[in-house]
N, CA, C and O atoms as a GROMACS GRO file, in nm:
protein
  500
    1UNK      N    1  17.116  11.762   7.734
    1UNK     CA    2  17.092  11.623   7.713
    1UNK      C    3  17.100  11.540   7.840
    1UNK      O    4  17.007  11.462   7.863
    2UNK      N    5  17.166  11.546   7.894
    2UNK     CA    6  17.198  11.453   8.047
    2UNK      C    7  17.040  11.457   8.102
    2UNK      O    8  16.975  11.359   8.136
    3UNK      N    9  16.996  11.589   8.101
    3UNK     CA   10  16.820  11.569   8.180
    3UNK      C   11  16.749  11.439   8.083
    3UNK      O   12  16.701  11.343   8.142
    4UNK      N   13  16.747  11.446   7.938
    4UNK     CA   14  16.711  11.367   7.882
    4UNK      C   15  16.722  11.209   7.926
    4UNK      O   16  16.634  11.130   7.959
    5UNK      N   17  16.878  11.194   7.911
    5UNK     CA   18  16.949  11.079   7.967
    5UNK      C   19  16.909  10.998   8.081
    5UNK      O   20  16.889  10.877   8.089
    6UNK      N   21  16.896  11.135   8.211
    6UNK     CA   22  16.816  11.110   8.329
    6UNK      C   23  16.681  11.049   8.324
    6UNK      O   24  16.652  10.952   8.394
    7UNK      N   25  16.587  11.113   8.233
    7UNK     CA   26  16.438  11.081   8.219
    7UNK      C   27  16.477  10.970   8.156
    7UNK      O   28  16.405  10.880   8.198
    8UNK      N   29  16.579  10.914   8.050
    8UNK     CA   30  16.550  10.786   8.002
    8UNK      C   31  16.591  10.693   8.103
    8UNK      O   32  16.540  10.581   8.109
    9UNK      N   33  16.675  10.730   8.177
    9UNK     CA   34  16.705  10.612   8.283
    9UNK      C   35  16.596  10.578   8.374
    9UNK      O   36  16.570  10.460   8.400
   10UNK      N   37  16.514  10.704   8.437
   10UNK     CA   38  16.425  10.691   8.517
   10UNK      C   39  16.314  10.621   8.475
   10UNK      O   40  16.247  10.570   8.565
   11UNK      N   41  16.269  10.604   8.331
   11UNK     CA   42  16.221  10.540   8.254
   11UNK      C   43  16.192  10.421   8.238
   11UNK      O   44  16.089  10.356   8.257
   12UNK      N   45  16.316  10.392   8.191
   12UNK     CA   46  16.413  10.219   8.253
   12UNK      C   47  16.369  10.220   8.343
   12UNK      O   48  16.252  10.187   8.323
   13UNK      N   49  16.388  10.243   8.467
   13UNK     CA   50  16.415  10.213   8.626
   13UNK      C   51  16.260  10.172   8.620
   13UNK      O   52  16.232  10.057   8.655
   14UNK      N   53  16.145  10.268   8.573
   14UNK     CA   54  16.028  10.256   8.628
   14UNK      C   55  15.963  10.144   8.551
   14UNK      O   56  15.865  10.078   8.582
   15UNK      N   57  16.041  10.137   8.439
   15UNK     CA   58  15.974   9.968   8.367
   15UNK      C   59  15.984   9.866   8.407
   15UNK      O   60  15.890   9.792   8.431
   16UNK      N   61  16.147   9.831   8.427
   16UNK     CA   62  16.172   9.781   8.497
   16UNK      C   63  16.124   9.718   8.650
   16UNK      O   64  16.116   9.600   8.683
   17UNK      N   65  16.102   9.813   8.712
   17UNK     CA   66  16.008   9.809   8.827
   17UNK      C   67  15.879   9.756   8.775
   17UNK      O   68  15.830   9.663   8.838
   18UNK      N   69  15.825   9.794   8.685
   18UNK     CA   70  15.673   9.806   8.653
   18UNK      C   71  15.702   9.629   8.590
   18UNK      O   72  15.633   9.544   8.647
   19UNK      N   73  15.774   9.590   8.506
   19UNK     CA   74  15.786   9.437   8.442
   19UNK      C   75  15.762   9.376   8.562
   19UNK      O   76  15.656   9.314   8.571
   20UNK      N   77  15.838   9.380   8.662
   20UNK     CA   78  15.893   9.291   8.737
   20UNK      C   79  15.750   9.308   8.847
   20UNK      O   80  15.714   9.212   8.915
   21UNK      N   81  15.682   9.432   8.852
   21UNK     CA   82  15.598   9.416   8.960
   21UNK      C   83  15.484   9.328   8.893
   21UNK      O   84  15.428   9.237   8.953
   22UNK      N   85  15.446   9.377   8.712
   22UNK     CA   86  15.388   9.275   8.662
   22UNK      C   87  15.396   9.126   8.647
   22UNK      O   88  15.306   9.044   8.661
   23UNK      N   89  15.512   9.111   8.619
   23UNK     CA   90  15.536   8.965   8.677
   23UNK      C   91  15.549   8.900   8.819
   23UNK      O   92  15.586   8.783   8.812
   24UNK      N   93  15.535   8.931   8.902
   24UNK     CA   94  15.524   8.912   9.052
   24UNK      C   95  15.303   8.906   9.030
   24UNK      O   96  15.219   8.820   9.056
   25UNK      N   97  15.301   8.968   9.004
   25UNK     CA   98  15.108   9.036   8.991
   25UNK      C   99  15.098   8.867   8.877
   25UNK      O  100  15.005   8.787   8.890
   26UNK      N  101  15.194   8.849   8.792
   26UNK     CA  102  15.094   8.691   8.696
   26UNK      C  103  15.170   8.571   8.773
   26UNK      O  104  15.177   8.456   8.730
   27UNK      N  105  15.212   8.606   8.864
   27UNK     CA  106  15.279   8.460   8.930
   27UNK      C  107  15.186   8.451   9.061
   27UNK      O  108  15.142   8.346   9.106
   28UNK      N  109  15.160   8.590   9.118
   28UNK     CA  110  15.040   8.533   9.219
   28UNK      C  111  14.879   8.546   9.149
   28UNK      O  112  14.781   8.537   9.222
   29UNK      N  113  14.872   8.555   9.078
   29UNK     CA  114  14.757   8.569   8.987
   29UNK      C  115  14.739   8.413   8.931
   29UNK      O  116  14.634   8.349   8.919
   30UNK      N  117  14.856   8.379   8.906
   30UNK     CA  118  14.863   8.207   8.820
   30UNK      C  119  14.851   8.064   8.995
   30UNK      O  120  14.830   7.943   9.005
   31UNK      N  121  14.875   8.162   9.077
   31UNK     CA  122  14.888   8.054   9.183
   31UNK      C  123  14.731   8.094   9.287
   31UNK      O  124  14.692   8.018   9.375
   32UNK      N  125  14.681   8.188   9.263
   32UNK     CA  126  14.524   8.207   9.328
   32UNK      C  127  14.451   8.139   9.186
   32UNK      O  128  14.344   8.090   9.221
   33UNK      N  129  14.466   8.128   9.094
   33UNK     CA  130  14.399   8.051   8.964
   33UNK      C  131  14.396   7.912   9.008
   33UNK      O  132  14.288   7.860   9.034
   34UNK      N  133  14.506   7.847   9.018
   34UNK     CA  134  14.566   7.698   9.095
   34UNK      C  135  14.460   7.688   9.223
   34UNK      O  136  14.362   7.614   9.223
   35UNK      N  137  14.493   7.763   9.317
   35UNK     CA  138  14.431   7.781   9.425
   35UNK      C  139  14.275   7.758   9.466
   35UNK      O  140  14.213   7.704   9.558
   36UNK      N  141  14.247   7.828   9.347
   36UNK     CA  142  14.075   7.831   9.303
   36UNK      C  143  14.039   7.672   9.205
   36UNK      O  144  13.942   7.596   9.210
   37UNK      N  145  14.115   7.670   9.155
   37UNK     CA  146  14.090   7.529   9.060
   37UNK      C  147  14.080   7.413   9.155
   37UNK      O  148  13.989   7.329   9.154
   38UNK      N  149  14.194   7.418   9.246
   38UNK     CA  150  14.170   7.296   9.381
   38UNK      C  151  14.056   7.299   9.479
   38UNK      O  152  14.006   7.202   9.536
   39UNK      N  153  14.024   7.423   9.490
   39UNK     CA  154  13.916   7.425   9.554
   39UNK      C  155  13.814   7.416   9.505
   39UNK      O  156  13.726   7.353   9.564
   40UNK      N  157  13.790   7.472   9.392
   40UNK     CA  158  13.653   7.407   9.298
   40UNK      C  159  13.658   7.250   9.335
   40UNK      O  160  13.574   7.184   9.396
   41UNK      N  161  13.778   7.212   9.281
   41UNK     CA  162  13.756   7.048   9.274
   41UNK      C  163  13.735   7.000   9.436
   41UNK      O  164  13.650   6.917   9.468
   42UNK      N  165  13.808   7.053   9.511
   42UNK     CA  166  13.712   7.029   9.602
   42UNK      C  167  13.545   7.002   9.664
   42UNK      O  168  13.492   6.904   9.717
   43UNK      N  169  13.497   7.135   9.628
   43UNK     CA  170  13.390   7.163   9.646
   43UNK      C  171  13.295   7.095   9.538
   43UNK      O  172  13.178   7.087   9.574
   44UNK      N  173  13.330   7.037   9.391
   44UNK     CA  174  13.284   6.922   9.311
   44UNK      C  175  13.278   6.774   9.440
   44UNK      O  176  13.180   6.713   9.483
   45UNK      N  177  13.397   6.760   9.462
   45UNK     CA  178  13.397   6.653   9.549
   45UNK      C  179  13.304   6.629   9.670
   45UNK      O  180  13.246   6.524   9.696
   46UNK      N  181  13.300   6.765   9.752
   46UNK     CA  182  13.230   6.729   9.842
   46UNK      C  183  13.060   6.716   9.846
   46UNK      O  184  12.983   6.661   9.925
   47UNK      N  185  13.034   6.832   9.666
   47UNK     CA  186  12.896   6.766   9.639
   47UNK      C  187  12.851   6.646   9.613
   47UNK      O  188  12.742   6.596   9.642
   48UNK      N  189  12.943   6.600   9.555
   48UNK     CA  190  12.932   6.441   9.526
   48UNK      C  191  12.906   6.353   9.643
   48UNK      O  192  12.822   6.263   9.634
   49UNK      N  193  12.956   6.367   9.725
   49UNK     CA  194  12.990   6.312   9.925
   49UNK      C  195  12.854   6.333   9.919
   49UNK      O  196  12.779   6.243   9.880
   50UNK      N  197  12.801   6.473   9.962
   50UNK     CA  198  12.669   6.529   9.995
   50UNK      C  199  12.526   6.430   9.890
   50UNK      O  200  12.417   6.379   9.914
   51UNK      N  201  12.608   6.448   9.782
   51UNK     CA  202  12.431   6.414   9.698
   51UNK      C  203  12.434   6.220   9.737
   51UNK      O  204  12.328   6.166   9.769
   52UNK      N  205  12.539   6.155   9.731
   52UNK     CA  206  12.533   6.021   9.772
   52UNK      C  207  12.485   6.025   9.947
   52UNK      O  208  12.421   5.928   9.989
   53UNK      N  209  12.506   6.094  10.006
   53UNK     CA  210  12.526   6.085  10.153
   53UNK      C  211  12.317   6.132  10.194
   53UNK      O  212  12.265   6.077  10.290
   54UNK      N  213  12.250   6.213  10.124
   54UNK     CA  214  12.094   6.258  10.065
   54UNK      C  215  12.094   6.130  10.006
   54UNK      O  216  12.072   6.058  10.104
   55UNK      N  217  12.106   6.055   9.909
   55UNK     CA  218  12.090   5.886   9.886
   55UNK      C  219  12.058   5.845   9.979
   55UNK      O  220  11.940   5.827  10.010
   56UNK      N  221  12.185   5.813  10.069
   56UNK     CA  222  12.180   5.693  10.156
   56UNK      C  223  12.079   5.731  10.245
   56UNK      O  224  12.002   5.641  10.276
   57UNK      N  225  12.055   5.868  10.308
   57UNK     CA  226  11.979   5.898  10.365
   57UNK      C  227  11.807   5.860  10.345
   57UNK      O  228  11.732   5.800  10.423
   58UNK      N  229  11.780   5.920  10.208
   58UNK     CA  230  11.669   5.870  10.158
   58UNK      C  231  11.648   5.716  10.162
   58UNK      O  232  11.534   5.681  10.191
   59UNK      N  233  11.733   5.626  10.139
   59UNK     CA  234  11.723   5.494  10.139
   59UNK      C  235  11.715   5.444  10.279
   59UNK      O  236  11.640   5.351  10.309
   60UNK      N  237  11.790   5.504  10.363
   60UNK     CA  238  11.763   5.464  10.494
   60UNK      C  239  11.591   5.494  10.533
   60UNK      O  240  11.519   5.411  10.589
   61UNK      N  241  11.558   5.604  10.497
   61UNK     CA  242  11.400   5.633  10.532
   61UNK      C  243  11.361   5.581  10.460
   61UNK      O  244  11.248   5.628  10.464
   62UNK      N  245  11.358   5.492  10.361
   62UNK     CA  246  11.273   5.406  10.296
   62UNK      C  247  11.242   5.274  10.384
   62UNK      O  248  11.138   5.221  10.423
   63UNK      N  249  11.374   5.247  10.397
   63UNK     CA  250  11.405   5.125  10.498
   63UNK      C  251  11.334   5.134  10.650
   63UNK      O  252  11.272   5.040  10.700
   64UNK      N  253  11.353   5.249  10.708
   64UNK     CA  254  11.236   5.235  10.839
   64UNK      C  255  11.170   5.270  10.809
   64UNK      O  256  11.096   5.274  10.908
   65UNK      N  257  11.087   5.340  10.682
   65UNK     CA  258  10.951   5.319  10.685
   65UNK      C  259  10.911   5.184  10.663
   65UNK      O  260  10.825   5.141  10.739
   66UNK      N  261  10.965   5.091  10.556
   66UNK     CA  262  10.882   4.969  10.559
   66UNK      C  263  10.926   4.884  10.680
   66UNK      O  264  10.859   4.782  10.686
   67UNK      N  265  11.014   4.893  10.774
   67UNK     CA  266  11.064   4.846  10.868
   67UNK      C  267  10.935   4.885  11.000
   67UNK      O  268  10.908   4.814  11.097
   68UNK      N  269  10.884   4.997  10.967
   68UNK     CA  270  10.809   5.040  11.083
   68UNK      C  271  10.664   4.963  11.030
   68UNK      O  272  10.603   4.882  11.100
   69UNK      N  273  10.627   5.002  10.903
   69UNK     CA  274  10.505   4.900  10.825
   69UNK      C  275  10.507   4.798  10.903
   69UNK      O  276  10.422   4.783  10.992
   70UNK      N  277  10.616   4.703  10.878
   70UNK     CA  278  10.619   4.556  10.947
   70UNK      C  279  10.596   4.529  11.059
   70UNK      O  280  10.547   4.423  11.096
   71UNK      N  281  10.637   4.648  11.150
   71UNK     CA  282  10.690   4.641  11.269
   71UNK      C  283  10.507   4.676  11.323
   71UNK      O  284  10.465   4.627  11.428
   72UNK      N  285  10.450   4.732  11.269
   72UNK     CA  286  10.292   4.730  11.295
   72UNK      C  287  10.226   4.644  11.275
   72UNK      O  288  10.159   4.603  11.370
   73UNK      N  289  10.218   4.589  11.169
   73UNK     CA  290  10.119   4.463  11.142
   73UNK      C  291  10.240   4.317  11.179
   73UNK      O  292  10.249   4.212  11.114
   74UNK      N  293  10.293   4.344  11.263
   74UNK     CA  294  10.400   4.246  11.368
   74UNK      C  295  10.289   4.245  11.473
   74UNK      O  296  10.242   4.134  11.498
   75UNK      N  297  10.225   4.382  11.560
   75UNK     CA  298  10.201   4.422  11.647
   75UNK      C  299  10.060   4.380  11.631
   75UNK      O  300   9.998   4.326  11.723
   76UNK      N  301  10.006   4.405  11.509
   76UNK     CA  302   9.873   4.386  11.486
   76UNK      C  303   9.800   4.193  11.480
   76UNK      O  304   9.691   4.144  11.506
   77UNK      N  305   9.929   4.140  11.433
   77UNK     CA  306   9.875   4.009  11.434
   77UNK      C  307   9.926   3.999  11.570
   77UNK      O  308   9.831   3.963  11.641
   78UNK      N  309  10.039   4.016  11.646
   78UNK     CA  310  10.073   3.937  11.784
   78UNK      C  311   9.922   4.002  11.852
   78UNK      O  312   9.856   3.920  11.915
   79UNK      N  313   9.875   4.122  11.845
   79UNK     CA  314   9.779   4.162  11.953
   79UNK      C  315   9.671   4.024  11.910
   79UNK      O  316   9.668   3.932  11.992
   80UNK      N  317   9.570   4.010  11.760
   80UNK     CA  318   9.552   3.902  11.721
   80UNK      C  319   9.568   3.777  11.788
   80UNK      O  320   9.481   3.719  11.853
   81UNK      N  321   9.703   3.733  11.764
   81UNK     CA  322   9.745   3.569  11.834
   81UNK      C  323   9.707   3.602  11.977
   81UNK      O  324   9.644   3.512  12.033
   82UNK      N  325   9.729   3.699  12.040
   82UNK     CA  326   9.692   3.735  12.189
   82UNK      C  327   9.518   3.674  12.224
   82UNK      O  328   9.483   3.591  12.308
   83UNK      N  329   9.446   3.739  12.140
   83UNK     CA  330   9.284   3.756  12.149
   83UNK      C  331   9.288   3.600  12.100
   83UNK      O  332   9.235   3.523  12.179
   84UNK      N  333   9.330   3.556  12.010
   84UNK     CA  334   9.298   3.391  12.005
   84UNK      C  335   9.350   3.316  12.110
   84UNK      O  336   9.293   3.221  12.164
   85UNK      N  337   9.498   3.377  12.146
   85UNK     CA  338   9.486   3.274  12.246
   85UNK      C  339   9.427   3.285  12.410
   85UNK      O  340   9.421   3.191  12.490
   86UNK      N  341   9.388   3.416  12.433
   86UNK     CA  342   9.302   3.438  12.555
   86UNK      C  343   9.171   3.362  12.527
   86UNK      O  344   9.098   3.323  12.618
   87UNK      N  345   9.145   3.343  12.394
   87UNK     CA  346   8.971   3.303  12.370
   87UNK      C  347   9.031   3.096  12.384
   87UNK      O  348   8.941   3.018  12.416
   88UNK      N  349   9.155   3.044  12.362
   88UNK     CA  350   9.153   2.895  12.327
   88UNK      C  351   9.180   2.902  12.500
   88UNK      O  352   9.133   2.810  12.568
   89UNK      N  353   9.250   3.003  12.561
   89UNK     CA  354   9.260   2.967  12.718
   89UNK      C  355   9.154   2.932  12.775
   89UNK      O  356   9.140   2.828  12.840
   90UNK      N  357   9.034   3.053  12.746
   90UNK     CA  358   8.913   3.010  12.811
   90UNK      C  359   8.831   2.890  12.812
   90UNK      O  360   8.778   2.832  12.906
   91UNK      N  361   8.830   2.858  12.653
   91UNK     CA  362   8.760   2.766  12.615
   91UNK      C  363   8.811   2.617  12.633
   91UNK      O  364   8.745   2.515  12.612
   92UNK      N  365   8.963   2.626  12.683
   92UNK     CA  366   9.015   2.490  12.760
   92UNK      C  367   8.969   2.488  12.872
   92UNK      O  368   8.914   2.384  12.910
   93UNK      N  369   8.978   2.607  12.959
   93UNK     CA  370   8.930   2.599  13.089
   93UNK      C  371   8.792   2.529  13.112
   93UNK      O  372   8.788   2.422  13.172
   94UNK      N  373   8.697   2.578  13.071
   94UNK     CA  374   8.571   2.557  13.029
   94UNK      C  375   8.546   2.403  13.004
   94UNK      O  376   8.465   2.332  13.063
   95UNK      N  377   8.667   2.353  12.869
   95UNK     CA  378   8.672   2.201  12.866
   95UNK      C  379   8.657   2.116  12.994
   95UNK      O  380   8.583   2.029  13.042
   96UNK      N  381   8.806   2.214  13.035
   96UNK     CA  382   8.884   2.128  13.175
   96UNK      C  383   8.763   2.130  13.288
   96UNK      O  384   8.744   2.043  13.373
   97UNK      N  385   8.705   2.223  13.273
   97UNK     CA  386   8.622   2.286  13.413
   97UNK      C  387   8.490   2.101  13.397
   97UNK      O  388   8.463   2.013  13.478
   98UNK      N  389   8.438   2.131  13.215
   98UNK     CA  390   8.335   1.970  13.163
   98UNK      C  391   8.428   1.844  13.200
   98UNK      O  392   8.388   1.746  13.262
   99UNK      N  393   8.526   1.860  13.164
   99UNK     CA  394   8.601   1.731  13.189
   99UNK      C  395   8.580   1.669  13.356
   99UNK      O  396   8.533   1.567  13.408
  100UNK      N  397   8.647   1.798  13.403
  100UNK     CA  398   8.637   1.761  13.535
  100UNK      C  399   8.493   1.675  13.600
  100UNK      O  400   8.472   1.569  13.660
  101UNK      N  401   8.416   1.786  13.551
  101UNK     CA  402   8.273   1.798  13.610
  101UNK      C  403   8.211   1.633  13.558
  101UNK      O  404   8.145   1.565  13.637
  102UNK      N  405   8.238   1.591  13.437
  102UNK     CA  406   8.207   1.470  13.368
  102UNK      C  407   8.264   1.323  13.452
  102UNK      O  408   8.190   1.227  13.474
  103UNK      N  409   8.437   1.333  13.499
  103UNK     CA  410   8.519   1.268  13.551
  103UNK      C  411   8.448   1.209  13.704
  103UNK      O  412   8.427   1.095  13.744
  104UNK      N  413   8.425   1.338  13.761
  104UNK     CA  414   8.360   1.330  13.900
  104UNK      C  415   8.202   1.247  13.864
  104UNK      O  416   8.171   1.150  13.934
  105UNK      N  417   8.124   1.285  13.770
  105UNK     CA  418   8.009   1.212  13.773
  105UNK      C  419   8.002   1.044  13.725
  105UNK      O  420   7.920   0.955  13.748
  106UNK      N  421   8.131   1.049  13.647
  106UNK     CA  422   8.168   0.888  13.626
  106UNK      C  423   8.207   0.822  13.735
  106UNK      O  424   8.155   0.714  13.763
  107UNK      N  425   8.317   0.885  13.820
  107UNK     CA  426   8.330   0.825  13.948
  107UNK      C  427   8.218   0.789  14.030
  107UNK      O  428   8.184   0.675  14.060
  108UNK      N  429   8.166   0.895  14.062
  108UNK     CA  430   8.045   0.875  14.128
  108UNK      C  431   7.974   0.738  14.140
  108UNK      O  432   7.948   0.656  14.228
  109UNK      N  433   7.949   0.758  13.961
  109UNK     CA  434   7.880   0.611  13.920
  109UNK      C  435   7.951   0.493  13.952
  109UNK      O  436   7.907   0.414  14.036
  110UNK      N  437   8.043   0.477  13.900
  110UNK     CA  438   8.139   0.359  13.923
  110UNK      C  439   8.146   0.347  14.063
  110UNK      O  440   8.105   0.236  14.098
  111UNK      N  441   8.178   0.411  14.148
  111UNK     CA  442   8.180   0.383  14.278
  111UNK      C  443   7.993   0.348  14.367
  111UNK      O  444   7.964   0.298  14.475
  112UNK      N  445   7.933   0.388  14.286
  112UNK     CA  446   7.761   0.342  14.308
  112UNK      C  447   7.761   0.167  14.232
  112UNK      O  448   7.712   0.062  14.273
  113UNK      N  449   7.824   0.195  14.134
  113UNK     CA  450   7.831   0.049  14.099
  113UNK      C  451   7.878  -0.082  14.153
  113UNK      O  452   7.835  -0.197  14.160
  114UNK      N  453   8.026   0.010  14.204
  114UNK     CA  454   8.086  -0.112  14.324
  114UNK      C  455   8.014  -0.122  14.417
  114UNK      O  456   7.982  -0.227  14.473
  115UNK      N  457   7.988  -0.040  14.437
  115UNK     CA  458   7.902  -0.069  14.625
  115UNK      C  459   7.766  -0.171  14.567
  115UNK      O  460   7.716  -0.270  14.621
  116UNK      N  461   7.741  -0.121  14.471
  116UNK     CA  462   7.576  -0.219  14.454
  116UNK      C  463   7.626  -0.393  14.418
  116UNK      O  464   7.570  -0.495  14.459
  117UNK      N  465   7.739  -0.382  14.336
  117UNK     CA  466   7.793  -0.531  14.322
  117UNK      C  467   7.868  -0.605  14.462
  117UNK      O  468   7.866  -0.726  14.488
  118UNK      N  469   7.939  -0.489  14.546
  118UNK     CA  470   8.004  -0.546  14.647
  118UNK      C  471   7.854  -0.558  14.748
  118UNK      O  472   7.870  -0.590  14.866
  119UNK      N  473   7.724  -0.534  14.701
  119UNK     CA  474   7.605  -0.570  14.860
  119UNK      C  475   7.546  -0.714  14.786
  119UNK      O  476   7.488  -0.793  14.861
  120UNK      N  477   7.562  -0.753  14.631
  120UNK     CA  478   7.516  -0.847  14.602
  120UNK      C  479   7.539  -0.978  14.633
  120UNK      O  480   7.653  -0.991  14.679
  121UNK      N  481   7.467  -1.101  14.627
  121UNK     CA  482   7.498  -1.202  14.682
  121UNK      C  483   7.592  -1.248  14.528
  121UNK      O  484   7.560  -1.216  14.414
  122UNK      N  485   7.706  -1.326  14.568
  122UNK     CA  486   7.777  -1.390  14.530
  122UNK      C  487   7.740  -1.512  14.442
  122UNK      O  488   7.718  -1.609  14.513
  123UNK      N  489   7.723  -1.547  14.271
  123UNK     CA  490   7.678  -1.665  14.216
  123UNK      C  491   7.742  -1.764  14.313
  123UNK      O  492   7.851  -1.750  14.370
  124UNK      N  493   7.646  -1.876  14.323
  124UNK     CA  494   7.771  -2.037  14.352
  124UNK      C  495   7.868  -2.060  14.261
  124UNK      O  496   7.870  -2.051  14.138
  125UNK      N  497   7.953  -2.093  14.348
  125UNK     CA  498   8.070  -2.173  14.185
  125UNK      C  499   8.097  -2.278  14.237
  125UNK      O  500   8.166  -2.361  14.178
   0.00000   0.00000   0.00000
């Protein structure tokens, strides 16, 4: 009987061992579960970051595209105001150039006029 005795102790011993290694095996088993659950929620979180952050992104390229739209037909009327106002430059010049040319032929006259009144004889008074 004692061999018996022996095998039942060794028995014990190895359950024992075996409980305790099983429970060591569901306590790191329950804390890589934990482990994994935080990091899921992590990785929930940081899709969330990501799919708003693809938003803002997209919205930003919405924004310089119509920003660049503008920013062309900005370019397209200033070139525009340019060509009108190179064409009102000329066509002042042109004025200025008649004006002038008109100014000088009035003088002219007027000064033909004085001279013809300053050779005339004087009414009596």
């Amino acid at each position: 009987m004692p061999d018996i005795e022996k095998a039942i102790q060794q028995f014990n011993d190895v359950f024992i061992v075996t409980a305790d290694i099983q429970q060591r095996h569901a306590g790191m088993l329950e804390e890589h579960r934990e482990m994994l659950h935080a990091s899921h929620q992590v990785l929930i979180e940081h899709y969330k970051a990501l799919q708003e952050n693809q938003r803002d992104v997209a919205e930003h390229r919405r924004q310089i595209d119509r920003l660049s739209a503008e920013a062309a037909q900005f370019r397209r009327e200033t070139e525009q105001i340019r060509g009108e106002a190179e064409q009102f430059r000329g066509e002042a010049e042109q004025s200025r150039r008649r004006t002038d040319q008109n100014l000088a032929e009035i003088t002219d006259k007027l000064n033909g006029l004085i001279g013809y009144i300053d050779h005339q004889p004087r009414p009596p008074q």
